[in-house]
GUKEKOL-605800 format. One record per residue (C-alpha): residue in three letters; x, y, z. Coordinates in nm, 2 decimals. Last residue first. Layout:
GUKEKOL-605800
<site aa="ALA" xx="X" yy="Y" zz="Z"/>
...
This chain:
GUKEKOL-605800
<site aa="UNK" xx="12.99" yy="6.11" zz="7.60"/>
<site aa="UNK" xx="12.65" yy="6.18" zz="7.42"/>
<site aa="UNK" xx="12.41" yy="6.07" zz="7.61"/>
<site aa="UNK" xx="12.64" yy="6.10" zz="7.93"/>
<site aa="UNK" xx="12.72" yy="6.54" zz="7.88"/>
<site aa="UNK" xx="12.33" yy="6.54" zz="7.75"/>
<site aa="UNK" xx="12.16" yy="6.40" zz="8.10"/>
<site aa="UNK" xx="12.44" yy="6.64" zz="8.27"/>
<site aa="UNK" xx="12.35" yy="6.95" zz="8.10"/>
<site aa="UNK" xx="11.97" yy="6.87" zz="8.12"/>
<site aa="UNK" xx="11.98" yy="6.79" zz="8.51"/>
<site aa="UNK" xx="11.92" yy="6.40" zz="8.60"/>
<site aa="UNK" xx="11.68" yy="6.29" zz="8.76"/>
<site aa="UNK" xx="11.43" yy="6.22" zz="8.54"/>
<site aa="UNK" xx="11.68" yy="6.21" zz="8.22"/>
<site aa="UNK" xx="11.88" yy="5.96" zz="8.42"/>
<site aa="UNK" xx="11.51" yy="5.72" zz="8.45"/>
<site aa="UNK" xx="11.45" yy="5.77" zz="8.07"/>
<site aa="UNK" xx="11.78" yy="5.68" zz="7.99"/>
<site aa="UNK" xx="11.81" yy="5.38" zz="8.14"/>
<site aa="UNK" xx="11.46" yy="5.27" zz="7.99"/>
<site aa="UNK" xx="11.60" yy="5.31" zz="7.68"/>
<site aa="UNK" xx="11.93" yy="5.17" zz="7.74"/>
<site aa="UNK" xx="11.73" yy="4.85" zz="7.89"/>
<site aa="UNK" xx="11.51" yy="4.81" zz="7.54"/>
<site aa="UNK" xx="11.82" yy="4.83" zz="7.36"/>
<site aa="UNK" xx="12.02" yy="4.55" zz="7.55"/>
<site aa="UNK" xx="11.66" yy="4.34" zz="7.53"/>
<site aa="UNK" xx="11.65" yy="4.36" zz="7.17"/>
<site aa="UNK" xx="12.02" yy="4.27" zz="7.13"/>
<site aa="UNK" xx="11.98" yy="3.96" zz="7.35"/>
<site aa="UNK" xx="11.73" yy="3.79" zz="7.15"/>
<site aa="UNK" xx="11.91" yy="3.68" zz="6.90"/>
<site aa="UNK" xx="12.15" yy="3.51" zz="7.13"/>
<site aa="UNK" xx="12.06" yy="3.17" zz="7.06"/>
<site aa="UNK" xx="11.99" yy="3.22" zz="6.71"/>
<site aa="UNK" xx="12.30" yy="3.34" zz="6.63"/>
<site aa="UNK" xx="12.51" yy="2.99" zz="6.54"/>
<site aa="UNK" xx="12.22" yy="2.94" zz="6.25"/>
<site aa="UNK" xx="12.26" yy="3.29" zz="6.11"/>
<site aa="UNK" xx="12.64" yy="3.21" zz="6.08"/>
<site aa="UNK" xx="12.57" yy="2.83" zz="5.98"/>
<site aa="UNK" xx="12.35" yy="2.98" zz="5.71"/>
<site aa="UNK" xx="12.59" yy="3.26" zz="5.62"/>
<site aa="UNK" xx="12.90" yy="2.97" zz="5.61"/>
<site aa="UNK" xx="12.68" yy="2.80" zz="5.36"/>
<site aa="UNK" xx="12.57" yy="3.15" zz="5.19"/>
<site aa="UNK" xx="12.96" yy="3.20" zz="5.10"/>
<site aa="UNK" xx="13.01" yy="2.85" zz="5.02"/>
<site aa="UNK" xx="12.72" yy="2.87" zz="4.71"/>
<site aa="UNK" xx="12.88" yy="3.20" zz="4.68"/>
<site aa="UNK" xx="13.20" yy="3.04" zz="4.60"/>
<site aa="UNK" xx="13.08" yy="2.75" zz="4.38"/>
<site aa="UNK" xx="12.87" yy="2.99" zz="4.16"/>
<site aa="UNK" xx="13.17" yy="3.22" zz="4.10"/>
<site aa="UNK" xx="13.33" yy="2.93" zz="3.97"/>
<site aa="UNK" xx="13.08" yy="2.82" zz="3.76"/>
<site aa="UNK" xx="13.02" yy="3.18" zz="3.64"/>
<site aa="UNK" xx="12.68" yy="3.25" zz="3.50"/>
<site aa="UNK" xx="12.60" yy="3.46" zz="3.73"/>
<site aa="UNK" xx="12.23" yy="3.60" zz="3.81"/>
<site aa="UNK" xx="12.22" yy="3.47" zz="4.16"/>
<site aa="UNK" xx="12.53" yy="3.67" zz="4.23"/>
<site aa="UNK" xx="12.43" yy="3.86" zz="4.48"/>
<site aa="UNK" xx="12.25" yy="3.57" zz="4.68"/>
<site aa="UNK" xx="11.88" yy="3.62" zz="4.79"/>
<site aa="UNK" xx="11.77" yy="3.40" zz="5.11"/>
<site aa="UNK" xx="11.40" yy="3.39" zz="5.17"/>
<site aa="UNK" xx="11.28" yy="3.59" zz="5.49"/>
<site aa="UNK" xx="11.11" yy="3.31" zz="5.69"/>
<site aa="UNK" xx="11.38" yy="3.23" zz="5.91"/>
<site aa="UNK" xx="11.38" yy="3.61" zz="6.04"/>
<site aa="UNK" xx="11.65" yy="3.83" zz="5.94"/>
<site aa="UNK" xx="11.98" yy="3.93" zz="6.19"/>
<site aa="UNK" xx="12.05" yy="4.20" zz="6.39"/>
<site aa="UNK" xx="11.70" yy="4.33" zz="6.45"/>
<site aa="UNK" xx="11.53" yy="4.68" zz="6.60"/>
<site aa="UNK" xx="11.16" yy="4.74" zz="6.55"/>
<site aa="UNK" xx="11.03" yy="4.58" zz="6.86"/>
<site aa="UNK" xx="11.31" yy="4.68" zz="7.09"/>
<site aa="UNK" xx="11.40" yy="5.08" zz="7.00"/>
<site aa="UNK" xx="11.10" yy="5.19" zz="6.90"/>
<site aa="UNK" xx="10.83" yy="5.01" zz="7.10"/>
<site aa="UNK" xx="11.07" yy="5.07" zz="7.44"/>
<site aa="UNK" xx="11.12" yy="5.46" zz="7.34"/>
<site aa="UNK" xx="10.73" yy="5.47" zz="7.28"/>
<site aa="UNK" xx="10.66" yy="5.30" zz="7.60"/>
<site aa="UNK" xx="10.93" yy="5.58" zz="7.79"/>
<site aa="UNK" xx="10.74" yy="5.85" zz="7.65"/>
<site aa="UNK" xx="10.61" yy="6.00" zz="7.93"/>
<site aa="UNK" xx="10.91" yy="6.29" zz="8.03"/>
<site aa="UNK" xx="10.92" yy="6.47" zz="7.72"/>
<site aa="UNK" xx="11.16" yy="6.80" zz="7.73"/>
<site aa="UNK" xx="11.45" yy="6.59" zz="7.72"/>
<site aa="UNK" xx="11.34" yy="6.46" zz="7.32"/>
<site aa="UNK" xx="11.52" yy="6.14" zz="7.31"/>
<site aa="UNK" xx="11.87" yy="6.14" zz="7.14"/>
<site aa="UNK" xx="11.91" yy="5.97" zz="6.80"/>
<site aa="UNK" xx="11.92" yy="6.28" zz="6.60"/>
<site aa="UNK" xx="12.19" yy="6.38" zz="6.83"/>
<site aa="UNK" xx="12.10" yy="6.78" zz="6.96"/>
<site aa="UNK" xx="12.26" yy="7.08" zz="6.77"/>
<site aa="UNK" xx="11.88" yy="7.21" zz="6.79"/>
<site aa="UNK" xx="11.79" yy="7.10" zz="7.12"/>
<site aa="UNK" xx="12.13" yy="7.28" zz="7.22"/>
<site aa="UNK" xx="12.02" yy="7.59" zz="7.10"/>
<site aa="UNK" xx="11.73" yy="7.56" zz="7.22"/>
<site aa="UNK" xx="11.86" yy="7.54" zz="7.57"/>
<site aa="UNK" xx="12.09" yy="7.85" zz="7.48"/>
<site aa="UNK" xx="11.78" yy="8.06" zz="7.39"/>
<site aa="UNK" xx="11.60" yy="7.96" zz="7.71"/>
<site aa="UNK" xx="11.91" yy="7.99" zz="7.93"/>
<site aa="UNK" xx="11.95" yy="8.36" zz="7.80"/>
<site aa="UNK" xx="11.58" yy="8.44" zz="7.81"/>
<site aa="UNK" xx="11.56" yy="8.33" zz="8.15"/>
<site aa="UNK" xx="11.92" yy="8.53" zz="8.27"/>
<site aa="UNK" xx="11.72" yy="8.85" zz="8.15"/>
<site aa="UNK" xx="11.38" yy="8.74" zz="8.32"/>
<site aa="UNK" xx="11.64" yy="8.70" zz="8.68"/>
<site aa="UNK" xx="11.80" yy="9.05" zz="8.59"/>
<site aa="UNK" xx="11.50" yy="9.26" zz="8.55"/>
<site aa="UNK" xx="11.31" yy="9.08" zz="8.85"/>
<site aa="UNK" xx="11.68" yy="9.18" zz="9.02"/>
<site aa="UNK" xx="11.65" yy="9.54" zz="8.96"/>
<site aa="UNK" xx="11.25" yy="9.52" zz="9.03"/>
<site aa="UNK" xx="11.36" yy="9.37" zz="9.37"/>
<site aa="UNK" xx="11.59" yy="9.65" zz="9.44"/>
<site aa="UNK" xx="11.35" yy="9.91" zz="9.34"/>
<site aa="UNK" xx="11.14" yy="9.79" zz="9.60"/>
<site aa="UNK" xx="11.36" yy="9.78" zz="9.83"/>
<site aa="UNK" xx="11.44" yy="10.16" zz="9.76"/>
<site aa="UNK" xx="11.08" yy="10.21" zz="9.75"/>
<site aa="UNK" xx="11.06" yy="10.04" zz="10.10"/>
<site aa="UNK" xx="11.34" yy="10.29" zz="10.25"/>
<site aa="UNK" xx="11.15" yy="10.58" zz="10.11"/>
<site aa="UNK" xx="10.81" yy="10.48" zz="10.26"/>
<site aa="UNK" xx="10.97" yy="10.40" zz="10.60"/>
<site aa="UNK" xx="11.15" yy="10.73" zz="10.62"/>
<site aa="UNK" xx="10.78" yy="10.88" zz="10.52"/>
<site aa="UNK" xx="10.61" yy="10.66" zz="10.77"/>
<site aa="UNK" xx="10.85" yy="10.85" zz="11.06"/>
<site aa="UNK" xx="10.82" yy="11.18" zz="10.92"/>
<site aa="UNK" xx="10.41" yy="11.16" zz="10.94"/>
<site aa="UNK" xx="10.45" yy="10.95" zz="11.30"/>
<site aa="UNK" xx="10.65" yy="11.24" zz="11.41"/>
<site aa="UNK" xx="10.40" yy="11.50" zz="11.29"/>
<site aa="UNK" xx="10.09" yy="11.29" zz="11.48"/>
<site aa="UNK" xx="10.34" yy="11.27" zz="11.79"/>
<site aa="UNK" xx="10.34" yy="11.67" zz="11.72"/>
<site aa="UNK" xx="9.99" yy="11.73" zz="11.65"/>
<site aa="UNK" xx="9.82" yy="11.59" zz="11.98"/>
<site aa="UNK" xx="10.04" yy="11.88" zz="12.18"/>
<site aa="UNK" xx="9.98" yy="12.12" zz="11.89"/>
<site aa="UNK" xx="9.60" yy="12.08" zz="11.98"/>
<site aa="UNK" xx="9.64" yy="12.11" zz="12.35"/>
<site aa="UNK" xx="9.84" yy="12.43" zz="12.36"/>
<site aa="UNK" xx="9.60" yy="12.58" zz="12.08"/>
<site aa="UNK" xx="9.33" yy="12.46" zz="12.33"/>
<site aa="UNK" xx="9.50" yy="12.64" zz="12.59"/>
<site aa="UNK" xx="9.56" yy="12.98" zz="12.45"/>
<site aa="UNK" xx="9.18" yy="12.98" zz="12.31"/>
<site aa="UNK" xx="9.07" yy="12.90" zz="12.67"/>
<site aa="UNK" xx="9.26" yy="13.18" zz="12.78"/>
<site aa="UNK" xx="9.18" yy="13.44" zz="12.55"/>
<site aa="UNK" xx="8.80" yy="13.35" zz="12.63"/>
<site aa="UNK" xx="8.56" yy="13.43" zz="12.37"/>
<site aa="UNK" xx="8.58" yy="13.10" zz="12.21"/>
<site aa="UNK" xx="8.49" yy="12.92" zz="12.55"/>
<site aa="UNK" xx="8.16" yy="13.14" zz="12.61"/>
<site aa="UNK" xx="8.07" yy="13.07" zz="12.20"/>
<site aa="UNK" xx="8.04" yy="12.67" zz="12.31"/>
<site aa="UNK" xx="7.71" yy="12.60" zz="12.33"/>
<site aa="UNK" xx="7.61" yy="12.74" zz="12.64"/>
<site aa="UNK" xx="7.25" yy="12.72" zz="12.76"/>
<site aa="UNK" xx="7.04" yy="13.02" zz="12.94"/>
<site aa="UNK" xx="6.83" yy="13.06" zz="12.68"/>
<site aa="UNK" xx="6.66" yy="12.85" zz="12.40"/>
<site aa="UNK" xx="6.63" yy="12.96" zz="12.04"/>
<site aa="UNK" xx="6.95" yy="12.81" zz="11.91"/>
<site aa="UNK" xx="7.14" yy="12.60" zz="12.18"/>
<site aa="UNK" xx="7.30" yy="12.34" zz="11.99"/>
<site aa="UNK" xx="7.39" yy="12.03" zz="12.12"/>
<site aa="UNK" xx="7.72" yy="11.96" zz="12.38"/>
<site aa="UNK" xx="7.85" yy="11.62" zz="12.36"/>
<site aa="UNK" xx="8.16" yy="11.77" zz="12.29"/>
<site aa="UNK" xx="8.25" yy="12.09" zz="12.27"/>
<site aa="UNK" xx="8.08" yy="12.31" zz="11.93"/>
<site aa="UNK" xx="8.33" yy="12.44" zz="11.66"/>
<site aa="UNK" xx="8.27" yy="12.79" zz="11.53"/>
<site aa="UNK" xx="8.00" yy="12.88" zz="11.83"/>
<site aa="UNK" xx="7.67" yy="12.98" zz="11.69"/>
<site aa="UNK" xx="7.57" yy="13.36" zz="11.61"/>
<site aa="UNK" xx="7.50" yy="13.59" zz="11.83"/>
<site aa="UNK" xx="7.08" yy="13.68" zz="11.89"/>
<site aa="UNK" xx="7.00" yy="13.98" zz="12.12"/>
<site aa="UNK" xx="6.80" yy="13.87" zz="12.37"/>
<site aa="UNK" xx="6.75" yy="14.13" zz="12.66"/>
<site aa="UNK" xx="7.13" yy="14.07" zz="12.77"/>
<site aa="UNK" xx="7.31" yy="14.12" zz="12.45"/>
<site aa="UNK" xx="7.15" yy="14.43" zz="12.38"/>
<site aa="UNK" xx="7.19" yy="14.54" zz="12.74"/>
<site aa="UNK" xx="7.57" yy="14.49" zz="12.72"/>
<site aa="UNK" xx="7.59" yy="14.65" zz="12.32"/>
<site aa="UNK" xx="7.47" yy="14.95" zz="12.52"/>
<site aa="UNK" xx="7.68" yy="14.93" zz="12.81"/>
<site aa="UNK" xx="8.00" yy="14.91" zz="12.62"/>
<site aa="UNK" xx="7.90" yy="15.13" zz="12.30"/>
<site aa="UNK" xx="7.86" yy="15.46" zz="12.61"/>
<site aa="UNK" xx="8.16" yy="15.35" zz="12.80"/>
<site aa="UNK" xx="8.39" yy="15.34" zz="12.46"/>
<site aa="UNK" xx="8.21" yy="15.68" zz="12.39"/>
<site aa="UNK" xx="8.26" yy="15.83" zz="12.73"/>
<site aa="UNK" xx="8.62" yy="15.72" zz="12.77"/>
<site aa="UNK" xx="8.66" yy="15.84" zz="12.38"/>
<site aa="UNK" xx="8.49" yy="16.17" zz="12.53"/>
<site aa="UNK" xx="8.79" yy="16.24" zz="12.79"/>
<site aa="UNK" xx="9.08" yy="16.14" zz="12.61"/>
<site aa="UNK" xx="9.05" yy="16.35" zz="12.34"/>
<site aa="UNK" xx="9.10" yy="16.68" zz="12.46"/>
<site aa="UNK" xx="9.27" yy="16.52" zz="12.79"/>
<site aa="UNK" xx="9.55" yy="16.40" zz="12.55"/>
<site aa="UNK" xx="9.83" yy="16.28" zz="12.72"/>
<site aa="UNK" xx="9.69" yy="15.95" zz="12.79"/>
<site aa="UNK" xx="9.53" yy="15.88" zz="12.46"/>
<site aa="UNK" xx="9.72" yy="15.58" zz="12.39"/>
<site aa="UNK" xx="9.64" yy="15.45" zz="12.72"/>
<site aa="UNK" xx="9.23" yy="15.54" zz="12.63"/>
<site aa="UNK" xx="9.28" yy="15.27" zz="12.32"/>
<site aa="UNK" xx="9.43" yy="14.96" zz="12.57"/>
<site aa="UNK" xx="9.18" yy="15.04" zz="12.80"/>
<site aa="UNK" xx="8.91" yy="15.02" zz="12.58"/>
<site aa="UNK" xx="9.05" yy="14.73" zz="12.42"/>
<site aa="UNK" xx="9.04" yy="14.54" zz="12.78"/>
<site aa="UNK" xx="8.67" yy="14.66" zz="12.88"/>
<site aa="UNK" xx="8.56" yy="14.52" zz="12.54"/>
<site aa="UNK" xx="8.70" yy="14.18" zz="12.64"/>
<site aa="UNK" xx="8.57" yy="14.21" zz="12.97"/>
<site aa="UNK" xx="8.23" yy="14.31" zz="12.81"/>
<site aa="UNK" xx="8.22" yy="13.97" zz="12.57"/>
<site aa="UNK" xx="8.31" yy="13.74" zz="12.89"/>
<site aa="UNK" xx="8.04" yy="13.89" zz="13.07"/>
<site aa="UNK" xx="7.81" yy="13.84" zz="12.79"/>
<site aa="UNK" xx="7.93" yy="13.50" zz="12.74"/>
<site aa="UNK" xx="7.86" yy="13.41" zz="13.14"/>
<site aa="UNK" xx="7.50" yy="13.57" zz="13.12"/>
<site aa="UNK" xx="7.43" yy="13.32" zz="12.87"/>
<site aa="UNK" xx="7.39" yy="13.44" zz="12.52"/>
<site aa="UNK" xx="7.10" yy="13.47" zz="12.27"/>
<site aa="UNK" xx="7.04" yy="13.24" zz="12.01"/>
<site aa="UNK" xx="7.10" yy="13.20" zz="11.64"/>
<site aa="UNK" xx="7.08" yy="12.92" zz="11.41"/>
<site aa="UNK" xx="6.70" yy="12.93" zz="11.29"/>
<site aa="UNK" xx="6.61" yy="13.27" zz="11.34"/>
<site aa="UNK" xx="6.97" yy="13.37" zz="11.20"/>
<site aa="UNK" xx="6.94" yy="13.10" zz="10.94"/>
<site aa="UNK" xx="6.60" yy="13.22" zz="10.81"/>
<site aa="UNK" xx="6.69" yy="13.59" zz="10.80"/>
């Protein structure tokens, strides 16, 4: 009882006319039936009547009808106050029905379209998208292929080949292969011959002209002593500046001819 005092109101005079024409109509639409039937015909017209004019006087002293299914807009509700429409005239109205039916499936079929439209659009971007997964699959697959063939290579690499995959180590490549690398011994290291424990005079006179000409030798190099270190120390640096810019294949094909 709560939401009918609460919710309900009574009807315009409009509704109420609306509800006995659509009364009127059934009646009529129930007496044709009985056309041919004065027994019956007769006291269903004064029935039908009889319900007509007394749910009409019900209606108009206050009866209360519940609120309309979907209100219009900007129109509040109207429960407990008289003479204000809320929207219950329009949903009696066969005609007003017919044309918001017509106006709803007008705003539905663009909305349809679009719905068909995005659903085209979703299929063709999940067949992209498959696409690009297809080729993500292929690009990792090629990866682990030139991975595993690049250490390969490392592996079978030149013991004397610099690491390609360090690019900073050009000081370490001069220190190693300038400071440390020497054709000939220093003055200071003392000469030992290999037959210093013979007895052998003879053998004694040719070593003894053995480490002459190895003097003279050593002596005839010092000019040029130098040059060695500086010939490794600029293939070192060579290198480093064609492994920069040069790709791994290539940089190996010239290492190692």
């Amino acid at each position: 009882m709560s939401a009918v005092n609460t919710k309900w109101s009574k009807l315009d005079g409009a509704t109420v006319e609306a509800i006995s024409t659509i009364i009127s109509d059934t009646s009529i639409t129930v007496l044709h039936r009985w056309r041919d039937n004065q027994r019956r015909y007769q006291p269903g017209h004064d029935v039908l009547r009889a319900f007509a004019g007394k749910l009409r006087n019900k209606l108009r002293k206050g009866q209360p009808f519940p609120p309309a299914s979907t209100q219009p807009p900007g129109t509040k509700s109207a429960a407990g106050k008289s003479g204000a429409s809320d929207g219950r005239r329009e949903e009696l109205s066969f005609e007003s029905i017919v044309d918001s039916i017509d106006s709803m499936e007008t705003m539905l079929n663009p909305l349809l379209h679009s719905v068909g439209l995005l659903e085209k659009q979703k299929a063709k971007e999940e067949t992209a998208l498959e696409k690009e997964y297809e080729t993500l699959r292929t690009l990792e697959a090629n990866a682990k292929a030139e991975a595993a063939g690049w250490r390969e290579r490392m592996r079978k690499a030149h013991p004397l080949a610099p690491d390609p995959r360090k690019r900073d180590d050009a000081p370490e490549l001069d220190r190693l292969s300038g400071d440390k690398l020497s054709l000939v011994k220093k003055e200071s290291t003392p000469l030992v011959g290999v037959f210093s424990d013979a007895t052998d005079e003879a053998l004694l006179s040719i070593s003894k002209q053995v480490a002459s000409h190895m003097s003279s030798i050593q002596k005839n190099m010092q000019p040029v002593q130098d040059v060695p270190p500086a010939i490794a120390k600029s293939r070192a640096a060579l290198q480093v500046v064609l492994q920069t810019y040069l790709a791994p294949q290539q940089f190996e094909r010239i290492l190692l001819g």
